[in-house]
C-alpha positions in Angstrom: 97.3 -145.4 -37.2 98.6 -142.9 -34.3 98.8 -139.3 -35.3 101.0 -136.5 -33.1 101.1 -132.6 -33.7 104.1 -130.9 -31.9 103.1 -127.1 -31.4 106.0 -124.7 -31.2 104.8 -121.3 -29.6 106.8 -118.8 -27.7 110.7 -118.1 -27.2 112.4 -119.5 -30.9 109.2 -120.9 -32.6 109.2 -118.3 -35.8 112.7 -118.6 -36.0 112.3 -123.0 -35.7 110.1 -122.8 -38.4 112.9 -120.6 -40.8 115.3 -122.9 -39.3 113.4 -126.0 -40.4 112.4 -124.7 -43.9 115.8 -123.5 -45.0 117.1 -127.5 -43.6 114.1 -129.2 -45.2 116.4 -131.6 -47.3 118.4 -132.7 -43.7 114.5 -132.7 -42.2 112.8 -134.8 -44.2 115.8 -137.8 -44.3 115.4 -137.4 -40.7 111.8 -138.1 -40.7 112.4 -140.6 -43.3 114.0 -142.7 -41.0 110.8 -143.0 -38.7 109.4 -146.9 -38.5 105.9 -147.0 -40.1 106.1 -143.5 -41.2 102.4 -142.3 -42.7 102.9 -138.7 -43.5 105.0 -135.6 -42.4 103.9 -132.0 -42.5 105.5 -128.8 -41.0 103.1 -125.6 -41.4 103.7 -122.2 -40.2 101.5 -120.8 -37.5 100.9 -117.3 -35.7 102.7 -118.1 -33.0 105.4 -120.0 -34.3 104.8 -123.4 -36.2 103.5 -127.3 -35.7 104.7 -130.5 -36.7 102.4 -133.0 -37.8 103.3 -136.9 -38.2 101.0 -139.9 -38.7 102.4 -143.3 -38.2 101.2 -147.0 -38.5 101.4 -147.0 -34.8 102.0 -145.2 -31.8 105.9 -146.6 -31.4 106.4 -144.6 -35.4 105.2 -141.4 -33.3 107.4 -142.0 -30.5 110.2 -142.7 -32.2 109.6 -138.9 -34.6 109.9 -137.4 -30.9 113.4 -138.5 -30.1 114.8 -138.1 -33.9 113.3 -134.7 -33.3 114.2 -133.5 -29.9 118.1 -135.5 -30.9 117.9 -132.7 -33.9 117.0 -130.0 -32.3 119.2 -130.3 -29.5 122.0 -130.5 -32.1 120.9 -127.8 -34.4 118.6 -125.3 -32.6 119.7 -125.4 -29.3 120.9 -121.4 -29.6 117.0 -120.5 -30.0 116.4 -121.5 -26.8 113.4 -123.0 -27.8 109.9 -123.5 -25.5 108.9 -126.7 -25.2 106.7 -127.6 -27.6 102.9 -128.7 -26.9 102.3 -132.6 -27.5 99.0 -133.7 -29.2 98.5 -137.2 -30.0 95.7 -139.9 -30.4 94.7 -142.8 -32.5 93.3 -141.7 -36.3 89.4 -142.7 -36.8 89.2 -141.4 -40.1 92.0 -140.7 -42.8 91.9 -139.9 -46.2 95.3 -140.4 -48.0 
């Protein structure tokens, strides 16, 4: 399994994670739509809020990154958002 966390900090990330939570329904059929999907979780942070998916393999990550940045582009491109930090590695341990 291949996990990735996309951070959101800076210009837009409070107002992405508002954005996200008041779509959730739209969100999560977006996400649904990821090959080998394992789990999806969106949590609010400090400085804004991070995405968190785990897939079968790395090409399920991948593929969450362009439904994502293809969604945002489309639906929060007025927040001007920062680029969000990219974390992501194989899973040793998992417990469902």
């Amino acid at each position: 399994m291949h996990a990735m966390v996309r951070a959101y900090s800076g210009k837009g990330a409070t107002e992405l994670y508002d954005l996200l939570m008041n779509r959730q329904d739209e969100v999560k059929q977006e996400m649904g739509r990821v090959s080998g999907l394992v789990s999806y979780d969106l949590a609010q942070t400090d400085e804004g809020c991070v995405a968190m998916i785990v897939c079968r393999d790395k090409l399920g990550c991948d593929q969450s990154m362009s439904i994502a940045k293809d969604w945002l582009a489309e639906n929060a491109k007025h927040l001007g958002l920062t680029p969000p930090r990219i974390i992501e590695g194989e899973i040793g341990v998992h417990l469902p």
